[in-house]
C-alpha positions in Angstrom: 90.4 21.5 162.5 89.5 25.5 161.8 92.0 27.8 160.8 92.5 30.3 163.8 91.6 34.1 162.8 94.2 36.4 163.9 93.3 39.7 163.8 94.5 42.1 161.1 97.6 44.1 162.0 98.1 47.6 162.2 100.5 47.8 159.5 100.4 51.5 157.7 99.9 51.4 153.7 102.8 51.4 151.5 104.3 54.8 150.8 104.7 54.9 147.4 107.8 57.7 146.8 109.4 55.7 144.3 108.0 56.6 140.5 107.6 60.7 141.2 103.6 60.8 141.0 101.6 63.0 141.9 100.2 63.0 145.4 97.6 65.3 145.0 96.2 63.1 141.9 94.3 64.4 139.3 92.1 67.5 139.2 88.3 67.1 140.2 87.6 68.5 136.9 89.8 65.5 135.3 88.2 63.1 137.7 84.6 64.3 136.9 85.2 63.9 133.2 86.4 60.7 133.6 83.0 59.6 135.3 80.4 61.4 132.6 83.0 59.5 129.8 82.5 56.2 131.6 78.5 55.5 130.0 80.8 55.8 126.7 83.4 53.7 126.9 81.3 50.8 124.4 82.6 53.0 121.5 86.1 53.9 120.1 88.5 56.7 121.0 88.6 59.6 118.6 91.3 58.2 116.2 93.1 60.8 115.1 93.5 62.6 118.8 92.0 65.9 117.2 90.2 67.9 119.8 92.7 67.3 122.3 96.0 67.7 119.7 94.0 71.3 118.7 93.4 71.9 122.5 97.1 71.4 123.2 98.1 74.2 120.3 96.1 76.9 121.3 97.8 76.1 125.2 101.1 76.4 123.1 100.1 79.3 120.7 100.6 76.7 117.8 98.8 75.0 115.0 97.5 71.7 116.0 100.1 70.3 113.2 102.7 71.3 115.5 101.5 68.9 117.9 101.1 64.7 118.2 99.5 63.0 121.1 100.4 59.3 122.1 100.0 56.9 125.3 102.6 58.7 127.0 105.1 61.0 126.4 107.8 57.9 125.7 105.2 56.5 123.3 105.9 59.1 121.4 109.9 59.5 121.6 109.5 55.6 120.1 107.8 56.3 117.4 110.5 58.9 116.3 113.9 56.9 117.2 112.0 53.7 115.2 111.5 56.1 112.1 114.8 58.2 112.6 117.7 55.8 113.8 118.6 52.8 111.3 120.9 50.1 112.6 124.4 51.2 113.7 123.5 54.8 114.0 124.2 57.0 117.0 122.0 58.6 119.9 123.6 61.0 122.3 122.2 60.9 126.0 123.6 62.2 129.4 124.9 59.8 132.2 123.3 59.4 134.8 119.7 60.6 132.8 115.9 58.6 132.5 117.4 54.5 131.5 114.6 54.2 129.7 116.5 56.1 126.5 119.6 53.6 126.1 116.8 50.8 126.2 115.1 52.4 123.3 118.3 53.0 121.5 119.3 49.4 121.7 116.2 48.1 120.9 116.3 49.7 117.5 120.1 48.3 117.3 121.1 51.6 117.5 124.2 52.5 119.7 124.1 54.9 122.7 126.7 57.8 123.3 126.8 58.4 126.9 128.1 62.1 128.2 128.7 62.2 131.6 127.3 64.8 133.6 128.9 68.2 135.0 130.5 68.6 138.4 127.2 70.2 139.5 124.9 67.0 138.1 123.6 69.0 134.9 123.8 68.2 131.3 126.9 68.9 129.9 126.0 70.2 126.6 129.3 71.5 125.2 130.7 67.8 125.5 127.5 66.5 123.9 127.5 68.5 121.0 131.3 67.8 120.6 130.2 63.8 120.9 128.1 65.0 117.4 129.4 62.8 114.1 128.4 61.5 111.2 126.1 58.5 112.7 124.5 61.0 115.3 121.0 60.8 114.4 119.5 61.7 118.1 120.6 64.2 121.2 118.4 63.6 123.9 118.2 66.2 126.9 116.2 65.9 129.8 115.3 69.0 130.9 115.5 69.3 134.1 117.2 66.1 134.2 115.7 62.5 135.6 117.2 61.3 138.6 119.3 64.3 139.7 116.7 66.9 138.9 118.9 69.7 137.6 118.2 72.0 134.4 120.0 73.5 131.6 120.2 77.2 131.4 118.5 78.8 128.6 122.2 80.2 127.3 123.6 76.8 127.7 120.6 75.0 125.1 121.1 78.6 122.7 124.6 77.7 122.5 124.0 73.9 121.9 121.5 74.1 119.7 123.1 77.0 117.5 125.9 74.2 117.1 123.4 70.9 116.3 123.6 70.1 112.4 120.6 69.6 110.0 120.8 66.0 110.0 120.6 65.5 113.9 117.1 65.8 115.7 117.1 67.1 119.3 114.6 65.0 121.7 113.9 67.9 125.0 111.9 65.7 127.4 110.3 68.0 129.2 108.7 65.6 132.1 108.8 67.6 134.5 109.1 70.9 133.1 105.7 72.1 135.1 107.6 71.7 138.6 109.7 74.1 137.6 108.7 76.0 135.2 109.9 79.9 135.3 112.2 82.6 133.9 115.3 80.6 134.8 114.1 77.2 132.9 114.2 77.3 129.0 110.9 76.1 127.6 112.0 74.0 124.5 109.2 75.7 122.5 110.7 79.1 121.6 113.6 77.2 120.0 111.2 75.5 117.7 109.7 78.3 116.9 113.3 79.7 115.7 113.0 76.8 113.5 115.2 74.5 114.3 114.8 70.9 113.8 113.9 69.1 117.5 110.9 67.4 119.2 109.7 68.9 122.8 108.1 66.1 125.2 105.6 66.5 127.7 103.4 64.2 129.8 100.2 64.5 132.0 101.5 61.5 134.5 103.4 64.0 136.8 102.0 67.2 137.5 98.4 66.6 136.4 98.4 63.4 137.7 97.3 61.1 135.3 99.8 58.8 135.0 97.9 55.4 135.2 95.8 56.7 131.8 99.2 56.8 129.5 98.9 60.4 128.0 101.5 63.0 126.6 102.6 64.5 123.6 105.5 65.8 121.6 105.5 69.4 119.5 107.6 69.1 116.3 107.7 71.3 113.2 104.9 70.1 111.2 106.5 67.7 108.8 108.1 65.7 111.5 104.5 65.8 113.4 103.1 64.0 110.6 105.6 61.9 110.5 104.7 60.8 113.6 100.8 61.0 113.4 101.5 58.8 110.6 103.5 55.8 112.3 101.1 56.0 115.6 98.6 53.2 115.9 95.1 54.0 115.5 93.5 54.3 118.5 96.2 54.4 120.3 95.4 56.7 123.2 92.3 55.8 125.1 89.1 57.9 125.1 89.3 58.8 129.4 92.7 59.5 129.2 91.7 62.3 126.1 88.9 63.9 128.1 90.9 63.8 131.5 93.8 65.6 129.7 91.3 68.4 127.9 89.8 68.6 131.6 93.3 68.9 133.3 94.1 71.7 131.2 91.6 73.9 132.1 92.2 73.4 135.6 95.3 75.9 136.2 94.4 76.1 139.9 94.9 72.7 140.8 98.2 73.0 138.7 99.1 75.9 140.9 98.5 73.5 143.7 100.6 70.8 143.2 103.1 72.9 142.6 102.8 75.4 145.8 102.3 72.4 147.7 105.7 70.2 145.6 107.8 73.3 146.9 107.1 73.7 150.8 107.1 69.7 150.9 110.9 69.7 148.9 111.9 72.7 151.2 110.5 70.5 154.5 112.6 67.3 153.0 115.6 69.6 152.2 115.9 71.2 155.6 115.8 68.0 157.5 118.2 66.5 155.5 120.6 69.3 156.1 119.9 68.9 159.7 120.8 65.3 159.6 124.4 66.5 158.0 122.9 63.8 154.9 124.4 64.9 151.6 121.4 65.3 148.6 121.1 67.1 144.8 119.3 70.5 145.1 116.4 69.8 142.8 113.7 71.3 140.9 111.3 68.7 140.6 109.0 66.7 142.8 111.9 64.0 143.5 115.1 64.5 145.2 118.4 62.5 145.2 120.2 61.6 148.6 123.5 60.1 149.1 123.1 57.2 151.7 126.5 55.2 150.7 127.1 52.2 150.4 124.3 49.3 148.8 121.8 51.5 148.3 119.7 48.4 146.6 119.7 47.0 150.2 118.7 50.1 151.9 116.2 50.6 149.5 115.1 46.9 150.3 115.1 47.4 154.4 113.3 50.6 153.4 110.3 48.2 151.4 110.5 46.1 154.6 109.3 49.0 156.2 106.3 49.9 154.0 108.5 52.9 152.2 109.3 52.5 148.3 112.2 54.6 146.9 114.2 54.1 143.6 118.2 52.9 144.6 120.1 55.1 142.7 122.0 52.0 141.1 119.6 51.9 138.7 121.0 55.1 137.2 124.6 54.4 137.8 124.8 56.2 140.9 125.9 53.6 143.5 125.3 54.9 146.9 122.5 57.2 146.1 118.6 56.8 146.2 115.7 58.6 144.7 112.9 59.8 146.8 109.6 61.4 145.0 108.1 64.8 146.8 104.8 63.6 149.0 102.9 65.2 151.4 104.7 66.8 154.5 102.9 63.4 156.3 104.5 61.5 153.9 107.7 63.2 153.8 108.0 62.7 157.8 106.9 59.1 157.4 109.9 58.7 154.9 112.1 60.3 157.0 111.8 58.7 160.3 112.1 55.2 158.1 115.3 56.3 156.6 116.8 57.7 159.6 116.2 54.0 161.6 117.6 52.2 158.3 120.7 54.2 157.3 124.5 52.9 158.2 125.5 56.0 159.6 129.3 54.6 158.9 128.3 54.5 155.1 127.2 57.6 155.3 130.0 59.7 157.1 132.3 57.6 154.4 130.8 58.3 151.5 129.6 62.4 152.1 131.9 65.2 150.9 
C-alpha cells in the first residue's frame, strides 16, 4: 500500500530570538569576501592572524601587540584563565552575568566568587572589589551586562579599577559594547591605555554578524598579548572568518544600521510591553529581559511549540524571567502576539512589582 502525501503545512519558520544575533546578518562587503575567499579554501589560514590583528590596532589606535585574535571572543578569555588561574585559585563574576564564565572557572578547578547584582540589575563593583583576596586571580565584568543588559558607569570602573591590585587581571567582555556604544558607556580601552593590567573582549558574532564563523579578539598590554598568541593553536581561526572580519570593519554603514535599526525595534518591544502592564529590564543591547513569573522553562517551552525561541531566564538564576533577542519590528510583533497567547496572566500580576 502507498504512503498518502499530505500536503505540506503552512507552519511559519522558527523565530530564532534566543542567542541575541544579528538579524540584519553580515555586511555585503563581509558576505562578498567570503565568496572571492571560497576558490581558497584548499590552503591554510594565515597562522599567526597578522593582517587582521594589525587591522584591529589601527581601528583601536594601538600596536598590533596590543591585540590577539582567536575563534571567538571566549576562545580567547580561555586561553587566559588556563594560563592565569592554578587550582584553588579565585575568579570574581557577577550574579546573574554570561554562565559561560563559572563553567570556565570550574573547568580549570578554579573556584568562582559570585557578587550579586545592584538593585537596578548592574554590576556591583564596590562589593566585587571588596570580594578581592589573596587567591583572586580574575574579576570578570561584562560590560553592559549578559542577560539583564545594564552597563557600568565610567566613574564606577575608574573607582574599581583604581582599587584592583597588581596581581589580579580584569577580564571587560565587551560583547556587546557596539549596541551601545556612546559617551555614557566606558570603553575598556582608555583604562589600558592608563596602564593598568586587564584584558578588553570583543566579538564580531553580534553586531557584525558573524557569529557562525567564531571570530573575536581581546587587547592586553603587550606582554600579556603574547602570552596569549603564544598558548593559541596554530591555525586556530579560520581563513573566511579573517577576511569577513577585515571586510566587516570597513563597513561602518552597515554597523550604523544594525544599530539604528536594534534601537527603534527595542523601543517598539519596550512600548508594547509597557502597554501590556508586563514588567522588563531597560536595556542597552539587542536583547531584553521580561518578567513572565512563574516556570519560565515551560513558557519558554509553549513558546517553542509555537515556532518562537527565547532563552528562560533560569538559566541565569533568574526564575520567572525570560530573554528575548532584538529582531525585526516583524519579528518583534510575531514574538509578541505568541507571548501574549502563552503567558499565565495570574503569574504575571503575582510576580510584577
Amino acid at each position: 500500500m502507498k504512503p498518502v502525501l499530505l500536503p505540506p503545512l503552512d507552519v511559519p519558520p522558527t523565530l530564532e530570538l534566543a542567542s541575541n544575533e544579528n538579524p540584519l546578518g553580515p555586511s555585503r562587503r563581509a558576505s562578498k569576501a567570503i565568496q572571492d575567499a571560497l576558490l581558497r579554501i584548499n590552503r591554510y589560514p594565515e597562522r599567526d592572524c597578522f593582517a587582521t590583528e594589525e587591522r584591529l590596532a589601527r581601528l583601536h589606535k594601538l600596536t598590533p601587540s596590543h591585540v590577539v585574535l582567536g575563534p571567538g571572543s571566549f576562545g580567547v578569555l580561555r586561553l587566559l584563565v588556563e594560563a592565569c588561574m592554578p587550582a584553588g585559585s579565585e575568579a570574581i563574576h557577577a550574579e546573574p552575568s554570561y554562565p559561560m564564565y563559572r563553567a570556565l572557572i570550574h573547568k580549570v578547578g578554579g573556584r568562582p566568587i559570585a557578587v550579586p547584582l545592584t538593585a537596578d540589575h548592574r554590576h556591583d563593583l564596590a562589593a566585587m572589589g571588596q570580594a578581592i583576596g589573596p587567591a583572586t586571580r580574575l574579576v570578570i565584568i561584562c560590560n553592559p551586562n549578559n542577560p539583564t543588559g545594564r552597563p557600568v558607569s565610567r566613574e564606577e570602573l575608574d573607582a574599581f579599577m583604581d582599587q584592583v591590585p597588581p596581581h589580579v587581571m580584569v577580564v571587560i567582555d565587551e560583547a556587546y559594547y557596539e549596541y551601545a556604544e556612546g559617551p555614557g558607556l566606558p570603553n575598556g580601552i582608555d583604562w589600558l591605555r592608563k596602564g593598568h593590567n586587564l584584558l578588553v573582549l570583543r566579538t564580531f558574532s553580534k553586531v557584525h554578524g558573524l557569529a557562525g564563523l567564531r571570530i573575536g579578539y581581546g587587547i592586553a598590554q603587550p606582554q600579556v598579548a603574547a602570552m596569549l598568541r603564544q598558548l593559541r593553536d596554530p591555525f586556530a581561526v579560520s581563513s573566511l572568518a579573517q577576511v569577513a572580519a577585515q571586510a566587516a570593519l570597513d563597513d561602518r554603514t552597515h554597523v550604523a544600521a544594525v544599530r539604528v535599526l536594534n534601537e527603534q525595534v527595542r523601543s517598539e518591544l519596550c512600548a508594547a510591553l509597557d502597554r501590556e502592564g508586563l514588567h522588563y529590564i531597560r536595556s542597552v543591547t539587542n536583547f531584553v529581559m521580561i518578567q513572565c513569573g512563574g516556570d519560565d522553562v515551560s513558557l519558554v517551552e509553549r513558546l517553542a511549540e509555537q515556532g518562537v525561541r527565547v532563552r528562560p531566564g533560569t538559566e541565569y538564576g533568574m526564575r520567572g524571567w525570560l530573554r528575548v533577542t532584538v529582531g525585526t519590528s516583524e519579528q518583534t510583533q510575531r514574538f509578541l502576539s505568541t507571548l501574549l497567547s502563552c503567558l499565565d496572566w495570574s503569574l504575571v500580576r503575582a510576580s510584577c512589582p
